[in-house]
N, C-alpha and C positions, 0 to 999 in steps of 0.2 A: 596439540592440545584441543585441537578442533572439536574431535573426536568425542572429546569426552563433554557429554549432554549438557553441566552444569558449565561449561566455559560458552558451548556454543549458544546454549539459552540466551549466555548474558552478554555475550557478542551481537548478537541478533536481534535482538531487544535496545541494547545501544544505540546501531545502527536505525532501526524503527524510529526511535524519538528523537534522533536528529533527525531526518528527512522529516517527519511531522512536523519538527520545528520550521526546519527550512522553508516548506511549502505549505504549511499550513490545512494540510487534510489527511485522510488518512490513504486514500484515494494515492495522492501522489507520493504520497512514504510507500505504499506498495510496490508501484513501479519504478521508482529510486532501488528499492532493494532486490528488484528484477532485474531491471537493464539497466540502472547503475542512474547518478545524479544527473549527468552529464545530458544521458538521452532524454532523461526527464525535464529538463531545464528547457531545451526546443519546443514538445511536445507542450508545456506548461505555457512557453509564450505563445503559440502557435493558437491555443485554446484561447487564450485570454480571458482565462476565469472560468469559461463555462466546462463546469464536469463531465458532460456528456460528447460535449465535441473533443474533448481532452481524451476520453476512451475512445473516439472513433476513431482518432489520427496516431494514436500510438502503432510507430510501425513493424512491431516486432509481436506478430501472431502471439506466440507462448506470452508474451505479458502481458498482451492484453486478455488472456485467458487466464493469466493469473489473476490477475487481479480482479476479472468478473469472479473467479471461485472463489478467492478469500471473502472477496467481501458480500457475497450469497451465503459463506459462513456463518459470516460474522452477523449477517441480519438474522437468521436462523437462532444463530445463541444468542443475540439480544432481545428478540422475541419469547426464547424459550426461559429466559433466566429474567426477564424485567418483570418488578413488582411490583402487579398490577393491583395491589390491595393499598396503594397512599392515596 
């Protein structure tokens, strides 16, 4: 049932707002949903808070590449779509 768009949306999206919950940013729900809770949970104490040393020490290349792309998306569409007329 993977497969099919409307279950993995809502799988995925699940997943997303627990690790938000858990860690409290959106930063660490990304790479929770990359390389799993587990790695996130080291890398998260390891950082002790600071986001930036938190993405340098992430040790797994692809994650931390994910997670620089997503969220260069996601400033993109919040720049493109925030309304700047309040």
């Amino acid at each position: 049932d993977l497969y099919r768009p409307n279950v993995n949306i809502l799988y995925g999206t699940n997943f997303l707002s627990i690790y938000r919950y858990t860690f409290g940013d959106k930063v660490y729900a990304l790479s929770s949903y990359h390389a799993g809770p587990g790695a996130t949970s080291i890398w998260y104490n390891m950082a002790n808070g600071d986001l930036d040393l938190f993405i340098e020490i992430v040790r797994f290349e692809d994650t931390r590449n994910y997670i620089r792309w997503i969220y260069e998306q996601f400033a993109i569409y919040r720049n493109l779509y925030t309304d700047f007329s309040r």
